[in-house]
N, C-alpha and C positions, 0 to 999 in steps of 0.2 A: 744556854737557851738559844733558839736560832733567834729570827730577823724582824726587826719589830714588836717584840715585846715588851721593852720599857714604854714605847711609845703609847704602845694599846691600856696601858695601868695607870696612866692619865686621863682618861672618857670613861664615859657611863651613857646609858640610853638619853640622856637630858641634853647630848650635846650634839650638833650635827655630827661629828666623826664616830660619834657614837650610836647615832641611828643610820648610818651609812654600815658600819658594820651589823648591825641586827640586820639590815635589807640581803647583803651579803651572805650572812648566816642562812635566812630563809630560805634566798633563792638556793643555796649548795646543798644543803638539806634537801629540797626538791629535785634539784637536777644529778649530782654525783653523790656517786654508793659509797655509805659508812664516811661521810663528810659531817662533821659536827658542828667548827665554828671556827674563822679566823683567828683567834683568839690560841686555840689549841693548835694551829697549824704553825704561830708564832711562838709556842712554846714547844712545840720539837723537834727531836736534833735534826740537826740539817739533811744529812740523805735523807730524811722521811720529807722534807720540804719539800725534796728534789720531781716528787711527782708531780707533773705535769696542773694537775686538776687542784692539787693544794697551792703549789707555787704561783697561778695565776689567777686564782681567786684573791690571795694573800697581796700579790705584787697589784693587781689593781685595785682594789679595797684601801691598800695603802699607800699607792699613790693618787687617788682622789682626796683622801686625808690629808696629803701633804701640801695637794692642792688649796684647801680649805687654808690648813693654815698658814699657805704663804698667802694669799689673799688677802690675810685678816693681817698679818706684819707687814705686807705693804701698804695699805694702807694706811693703818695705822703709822707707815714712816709717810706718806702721803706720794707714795709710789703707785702708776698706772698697771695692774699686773699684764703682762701677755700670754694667753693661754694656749698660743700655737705655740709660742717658743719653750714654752714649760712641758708641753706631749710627751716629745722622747716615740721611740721607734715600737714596734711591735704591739707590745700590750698597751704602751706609752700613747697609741693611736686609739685605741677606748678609752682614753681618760682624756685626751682633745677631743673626740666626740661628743664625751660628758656633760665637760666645762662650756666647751660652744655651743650646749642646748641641741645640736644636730642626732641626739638619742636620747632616752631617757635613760635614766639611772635602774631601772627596772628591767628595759631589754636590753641593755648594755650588761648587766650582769648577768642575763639568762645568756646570752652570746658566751660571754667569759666563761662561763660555767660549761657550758657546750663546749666548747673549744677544750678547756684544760680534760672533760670526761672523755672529749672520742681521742686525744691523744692519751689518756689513761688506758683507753680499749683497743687503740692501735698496738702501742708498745706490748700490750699484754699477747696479743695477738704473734707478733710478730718480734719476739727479742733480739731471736739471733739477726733480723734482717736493721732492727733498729742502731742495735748496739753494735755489729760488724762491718754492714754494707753502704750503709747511707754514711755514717760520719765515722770517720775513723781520725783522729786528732794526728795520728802521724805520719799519716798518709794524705788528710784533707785540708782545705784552709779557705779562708771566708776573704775577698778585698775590698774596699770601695773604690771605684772610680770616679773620679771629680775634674769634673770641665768639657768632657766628651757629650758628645747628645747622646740619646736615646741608642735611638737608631746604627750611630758608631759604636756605642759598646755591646749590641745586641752582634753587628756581625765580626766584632773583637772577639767573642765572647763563642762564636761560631767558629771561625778559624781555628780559635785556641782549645776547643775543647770541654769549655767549660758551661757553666747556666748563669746565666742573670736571675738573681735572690731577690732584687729588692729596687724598684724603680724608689727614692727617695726626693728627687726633684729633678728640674728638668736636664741639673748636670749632678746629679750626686745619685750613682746607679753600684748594685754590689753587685758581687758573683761569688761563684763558690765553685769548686771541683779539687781535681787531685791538683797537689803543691806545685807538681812540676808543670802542670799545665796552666794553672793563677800567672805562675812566674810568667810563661810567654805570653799570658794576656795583657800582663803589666809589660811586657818591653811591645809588644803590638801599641799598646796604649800611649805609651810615653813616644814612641815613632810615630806617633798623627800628629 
């Protein structure tokens, strides 16, 4: 079985993780084609998770769950929880939108759902350009920089070659390009 389904055989609709998932179901049903139910997406095998529109319905559906029930064990141990430090990157930033009330649970899934459908209808679009030319694992490679401003790893980042991915705070900044070109951005970086 893929990822999260012991978890999901624990809820039913009577329990909040359990109507967090029917919300989820809904909106996927409405927004991506031949999408059924989180449920089913946690019971197949994993290259079929791999699609963009399952995998990020799934990942944040189930990490708002996770959210719920750390809330309720902290608590319960009489822990304060913190919901910015609990996010996490990417998708992990609509489930801190979530939790800090800054979107609702309703457009926050229509968003997810949009996001994983047009990266379903990109990739489809375009394979060879997905799977060849944008990322090539042997040829590519992802870094973060930490302690540099902004602005110094932008024109690091210029020099070397390569793109700033992910502004993450005001010193925790990524990039990505070809390997040989990360490396000089990393000996740029570490020479400032």
């Amino acid at each position: 079985k893929g990822m999260g389904v012991e978890f999901l055989s624990h809820h039913d609709s009577s329990d909040v993780f359990g109507k967090l998932i029917h919300s989820a179901d809904s909106v996927g049903r409405a927004v991506i084609p031949r999408f059924t139910s989180i449920e089913e997406i946690c019971n197949m095998p994993v290259d079929e998770q791999k699609k963009p529109s399952n995998t990020h319905m799934a990942m944040f559906t189930l990490a708002l769950g996770a959210w719920e029930f750390f809330q309720v064990a902290a608590k319960a141990g009489g822990v304060l929880p913190n919901p910015v430090g609990s996010g996490g990157q990417s998708l992990g930033m609509y489930t801190a939108l979530s939790v800090l009330g800054n979107i609702s649970l309703g457009d926050n899934l229509n968003v997810v759902a949009h996001r994983g459908a047009s990266q379903d209808r990109w990739k489809a679009l375009s394979p060879t350009l997905a799977r060849e030319l944008l990322y090539d694992p042997q040829a590519h490679q992802m870094a973060a920089i930490v302690g540099l401003e902004e602005h110094v790893v932008k024109e690091i980042a210029q020099e070397a070659g390569v793109y700033v991915t992910a502004v993450n705070g005001t010193k925790l900044i990524n990039i990505a390009g070809l390997r040989s070109e990360v490396a000089n951005a990393r000996n740029f970086a570490l020479a400032r």
